[in-house]
N, C-alpha and C positions, 0 to 999 in steps of 0.2 A: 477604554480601548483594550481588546485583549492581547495587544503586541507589548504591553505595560507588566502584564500577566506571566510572558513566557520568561523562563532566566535559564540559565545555562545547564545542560547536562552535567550527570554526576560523573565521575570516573566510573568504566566498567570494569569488570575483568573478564577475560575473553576465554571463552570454551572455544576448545580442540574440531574444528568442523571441516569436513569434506568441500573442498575447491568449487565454487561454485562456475557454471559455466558463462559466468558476465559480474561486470564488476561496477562498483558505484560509481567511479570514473564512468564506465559506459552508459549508465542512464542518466547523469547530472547532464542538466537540461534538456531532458525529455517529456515527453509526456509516454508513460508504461500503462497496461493495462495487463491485470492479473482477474483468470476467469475460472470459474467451475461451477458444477451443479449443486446446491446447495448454497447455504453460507459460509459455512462455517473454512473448510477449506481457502478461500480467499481471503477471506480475514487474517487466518493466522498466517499465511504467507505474505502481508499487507504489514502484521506486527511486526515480523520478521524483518522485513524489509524498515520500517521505520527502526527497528533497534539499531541495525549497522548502522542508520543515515545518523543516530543520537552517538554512536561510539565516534564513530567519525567529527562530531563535533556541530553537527546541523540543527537548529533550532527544527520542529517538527509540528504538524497539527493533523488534525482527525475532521472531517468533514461529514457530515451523514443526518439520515433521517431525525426527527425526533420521535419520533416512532418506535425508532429500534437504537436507541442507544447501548454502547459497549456495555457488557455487566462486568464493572471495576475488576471483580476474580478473577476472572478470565484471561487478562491482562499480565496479572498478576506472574505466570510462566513466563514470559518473554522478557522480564527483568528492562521493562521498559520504564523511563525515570517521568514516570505520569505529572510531576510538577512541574517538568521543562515541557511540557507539552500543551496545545493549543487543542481548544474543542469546541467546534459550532457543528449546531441541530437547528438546521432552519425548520421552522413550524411547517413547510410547503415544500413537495417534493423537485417541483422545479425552481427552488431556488439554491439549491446545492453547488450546481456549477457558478453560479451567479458570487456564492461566500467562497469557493476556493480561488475564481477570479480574485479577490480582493486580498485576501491572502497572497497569491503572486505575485500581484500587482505593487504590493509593499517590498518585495523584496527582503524580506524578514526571514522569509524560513526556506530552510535548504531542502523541506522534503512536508509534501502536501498529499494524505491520504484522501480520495474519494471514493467515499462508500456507493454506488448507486444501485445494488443491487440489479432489479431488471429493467431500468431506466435507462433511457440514451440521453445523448446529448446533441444540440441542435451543433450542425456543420461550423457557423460561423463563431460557435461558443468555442468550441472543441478548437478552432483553429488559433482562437484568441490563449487560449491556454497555452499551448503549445508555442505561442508567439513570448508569453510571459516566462514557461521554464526557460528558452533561450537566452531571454533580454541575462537573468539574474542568475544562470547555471541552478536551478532548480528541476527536480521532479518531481511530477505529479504523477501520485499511484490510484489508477484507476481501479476499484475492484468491482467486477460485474458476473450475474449470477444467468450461467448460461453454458449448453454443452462445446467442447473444443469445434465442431465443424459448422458453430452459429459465427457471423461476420464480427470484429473487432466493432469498439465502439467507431471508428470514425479512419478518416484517413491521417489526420493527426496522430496515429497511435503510432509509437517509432518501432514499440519492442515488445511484443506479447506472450505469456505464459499461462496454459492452462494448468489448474494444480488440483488434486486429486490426496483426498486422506482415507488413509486406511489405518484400523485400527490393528497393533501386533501385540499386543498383551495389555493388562493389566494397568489403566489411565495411559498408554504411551499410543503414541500414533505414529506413522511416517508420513513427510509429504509428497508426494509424486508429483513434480513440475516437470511439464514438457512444453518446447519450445514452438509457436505456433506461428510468431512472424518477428523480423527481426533486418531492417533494414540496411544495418551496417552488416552484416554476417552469416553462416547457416541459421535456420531456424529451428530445424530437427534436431533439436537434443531432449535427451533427459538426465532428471536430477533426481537427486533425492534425501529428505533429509531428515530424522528421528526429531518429536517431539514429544512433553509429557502436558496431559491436561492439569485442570485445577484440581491443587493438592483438596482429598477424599473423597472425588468423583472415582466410579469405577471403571 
């Protein structure tokens, strides 16, 4: 069982970062969905997102294709503690939602990444999840690969962010998150926030 597998986050130490516009309070027990063109942009706002959930004290997992598994380096920048961490690649592209159900459904982990790239999810699936963050204050981060004025994966979705990378020097990047739905609150913001790629990429 891979709930046997996960053990506790390491201590972190915290870097100096700009106020973000929503807070882990606000998405525990949600289901979130983080979206852009490309991959790579969702992703790294997905690590992100799992790092606070690991500072915070949250068991975590990684959900995704086996197709396209994380490449470990990459990783690597976001000081993410890859031991505390949970990871299933179902061999089948619709069985992703089916493993982060299972994952909820335990009650195990405080914060559930779904990779699905340009995949939806069926209503009744989407709705079950959204029923499982509630039961156990958990969130589930959806990331999907699509421009900001394409629909959310579902009605299920509480709180949605398009993010956008742009490259300012030399391995560094910035994230541009802009706010795109958001049921408790405005939707229209933006954020933003410097990162640096894998050390001696250019």
């Amino acid at each position: 069982m891979v709930l046997h597998l996960v053990q506790p986050a390491r201590h972190f130490e915290r870097n100096p970062v700009e106020a973000a516009p929503w807070s882990l309070e606000r998405i525990q027990g949600q289901v979130v969905e983080v979206s852009g063109q490309g991959s790579f942009a969702p992703i790294s706002s997905g690590l992100w997102l799992l790092r606070h959930l690991q500072e915070a004290g949250e068991p975590v997992a990684w959900v995704g294709c086996s197709s396209l598994r994380p490449f470990v380096p990459d990783l690597l920048p976001w000081q993410l503690d890859l031991d505390a961490m949970a990871f299933l690649f179902p061999p089948r592209r619709e069985q992703l939602g089916r493993a982060a159900d299972v994952l909820l459904a335990s009650g195990a982990f405080g914060g559930v990444l779904l990779d699905l790239g340009r995949q939806g999810l069926p209503l009744p699936l989407l709705t079950r999840l959204a029923a499982r963050c509630a039961r156990h204050e958990s969130c589930l981060i959806v990331l999907s690969e699509k421009p900001d004025d394409s629909p959310s994966v579902g009605v299920g979705i509480s709180w949605r962010s398009g993010v956008h990378r742009e490259r300012i020097g030399p391995n560094v990047f910035v994230l541009r998150w802009q706010g795109l739905k958001d049921r408790q609150g405005p939707a229209r913001w933006a954020w933003h926030q410097s990162c640096r790629g894998v050390p001696g990429c250019p």
